[in-house]
C-alpha positions, -999 to +999 in steps of 0.1 A: +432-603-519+424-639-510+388-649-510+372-660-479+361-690-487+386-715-505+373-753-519+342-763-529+332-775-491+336-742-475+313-727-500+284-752-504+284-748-462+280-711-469+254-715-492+233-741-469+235-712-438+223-687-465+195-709-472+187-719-433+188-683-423+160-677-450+141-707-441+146-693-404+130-658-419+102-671-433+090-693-403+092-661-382+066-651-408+042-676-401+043-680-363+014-703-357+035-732-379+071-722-362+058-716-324+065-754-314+096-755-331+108-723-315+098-737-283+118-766-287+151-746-291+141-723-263+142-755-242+178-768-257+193-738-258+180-727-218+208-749-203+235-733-231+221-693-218+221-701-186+259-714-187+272-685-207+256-664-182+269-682-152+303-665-154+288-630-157+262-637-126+291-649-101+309-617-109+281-600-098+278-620-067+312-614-062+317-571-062+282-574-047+297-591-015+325-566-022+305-534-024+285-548+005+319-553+027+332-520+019+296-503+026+296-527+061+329-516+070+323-479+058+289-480+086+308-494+111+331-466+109+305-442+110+284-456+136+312-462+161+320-423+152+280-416+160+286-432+192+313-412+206+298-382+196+266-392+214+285-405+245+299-373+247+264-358+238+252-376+272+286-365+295+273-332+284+239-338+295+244-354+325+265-317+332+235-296+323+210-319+343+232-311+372+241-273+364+206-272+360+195-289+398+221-263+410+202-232+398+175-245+404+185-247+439+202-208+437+165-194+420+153-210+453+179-194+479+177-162+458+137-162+463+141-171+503+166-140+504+147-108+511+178-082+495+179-078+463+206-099+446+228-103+416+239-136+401+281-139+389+295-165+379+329-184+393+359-184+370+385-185+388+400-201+422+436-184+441+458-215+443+475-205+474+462-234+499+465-208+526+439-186+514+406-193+508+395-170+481+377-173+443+373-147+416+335-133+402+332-121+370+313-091+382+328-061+390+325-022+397+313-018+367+278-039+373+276-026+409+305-050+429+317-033+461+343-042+492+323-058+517+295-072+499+281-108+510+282-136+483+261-166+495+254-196+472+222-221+473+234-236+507+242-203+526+271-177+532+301-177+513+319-156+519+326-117+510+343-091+489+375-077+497+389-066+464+371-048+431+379-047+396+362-030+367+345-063+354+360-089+384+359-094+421+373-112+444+363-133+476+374-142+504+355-177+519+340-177+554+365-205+557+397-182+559+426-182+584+419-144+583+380-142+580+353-138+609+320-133+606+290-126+637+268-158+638+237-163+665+222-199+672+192-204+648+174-221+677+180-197+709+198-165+698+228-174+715+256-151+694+291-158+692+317-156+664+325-180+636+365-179+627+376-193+598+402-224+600+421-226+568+404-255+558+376-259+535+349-278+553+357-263+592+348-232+611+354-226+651+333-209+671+351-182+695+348-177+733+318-200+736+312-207+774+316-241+789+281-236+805+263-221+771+230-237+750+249-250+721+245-284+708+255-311+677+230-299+646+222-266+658+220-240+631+243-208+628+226-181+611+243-148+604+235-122+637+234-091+614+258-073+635+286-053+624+265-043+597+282-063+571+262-094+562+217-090+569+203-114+598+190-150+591+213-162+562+227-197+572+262-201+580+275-236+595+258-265+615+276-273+648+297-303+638+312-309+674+307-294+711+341-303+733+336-292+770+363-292+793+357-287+835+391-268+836+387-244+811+357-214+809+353-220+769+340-247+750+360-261+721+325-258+688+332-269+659+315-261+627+306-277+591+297-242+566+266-248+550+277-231+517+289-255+492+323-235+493+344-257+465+316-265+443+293-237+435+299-229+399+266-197+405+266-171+434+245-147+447+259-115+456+235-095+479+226-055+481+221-044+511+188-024+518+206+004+528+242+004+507+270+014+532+297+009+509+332+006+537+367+019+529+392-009+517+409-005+555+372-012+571+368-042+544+404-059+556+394-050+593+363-070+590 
């Protein structure tokens, strides 16, 4: 093995660091006599720390820019995920604020409405244009029968002509095939309101050319026929066409019910149940 140290030079330079790093002991020994001269290399060597340090600091700089870009990006992601879950959160709300004006509404028809009702719910709509008829999901099970009047916050809907266990379904006041005994809310005059196939129209039948009807006026059910009670609202004359050379005026009517956006109906008991045979229901 080769020493470590070869020629005289090498060697003395050993011994002299031996002997500094013993002077350097002692001082620290006595700190009141070495305190300025420690000072002194503090100051000289500050600028030496500081650059050996530099490297190590930028690098910190440098992931911490990193980390920080990767965290902003990271939030970003997150937030703009937070919004469209809110966003959708508020579509949902604005839905509820409106189901809720809407039974709000129905809790205020249904405490106006002197027979005792039931509330069902829509879920579904017959997608033949030419007939005018929805789906309950309340049957004959919960106490559904043929004939029985569905109204909705505005007024009457329509009624039942066909029961399931758990489902029933409706036809609208606004059917080709549905007529329903109406009176003039403000005079009593009584007449018939046919439905038109279409959604927003009903016709009033054999009206005279010389009767009290008028734009506005209010068409309340007559309660005859024993089908739907007296009083519930109907239609609001829309138009009143008179002709000299005919005996019958040509009223037209705009149904009160909300027929096509009611989501919550009211099915009504009558005081006295008089449940009709499936011929009597079609008849009506």
């Amino acid at each position: 093995m080769s020493p470590i140290f070869k020629g005289g030079i090498p060697r003395l330079f050993f011994l002299f660091l031996v002997v500094l790093a013993f002077v350097f002991i002692l001082g620290d020994l006595n700190q009141s006599k070495t305190r300025d001269v420690r000072n002194v290399l503090a100051l000289v060597l500050t600028p030496v720390q500081w650059l050996v340090d530099l490297p190590t600091r930028v690098a910190d700089d440098l992931s911490d820019v990193l980390v920080s870009k990767r965290a902003l990006v990271k939030e970003n992601a997150m937030l703009r995920s937070d919004v469209v879950v809110l966003d959708e959160r508020v579509q949902q709300m604005d839905a509820l604020i409106s189901e809720n004006k809407r039974l709000r509404a129905l809790l205020n028809a249904k405490n106006r409405v002197e027979n005792e009702v039931h509330l069902a719910e829509l879920i579904g709509v017959n997608p033949d244009p030419f007939q005018h008829q929805i789906i309950l999901g309340k049957g004959e099970e919960e106490g559904a029968f043929l004939g029985q009047p569905v109204l909705d916050a505005g007024g009457v809907l329509g009624q039942v002509i066909d029961v399931a266990p758990y489902t029933s379904r409706v036809m609208l006041i606004t059917d080709a095939r549905h007529a329903l005994p109406v009176e003039v809310n403000r005079n009593g005059l009584r007449t018939i309101a046919i439905g038109k196939g279409k959604l927003g129209e009903l016709e009033l039948e054999h009206v005279p050319d010389t009767a009290d009807i008028q734009e506005g006026d209010l068409l309340v059910t007559s309660g005859l026929g024993g089908r739907f009670p007296h009083g519930y609202p109907v239609a609001r004359v829309a138009s009143v066409v008179r002709d000299p050379g005919k005996p019958f005026s040509v009223v037209k009517a705009t149904p009160t019910a909300r027929l096509d956006k009611s989501r919550y109906l009211l099915m009504v008991e009558p005081t006295e149940p008089n449940i009709p045979t499936p011929s009597e229901a079609a008849a009506q």
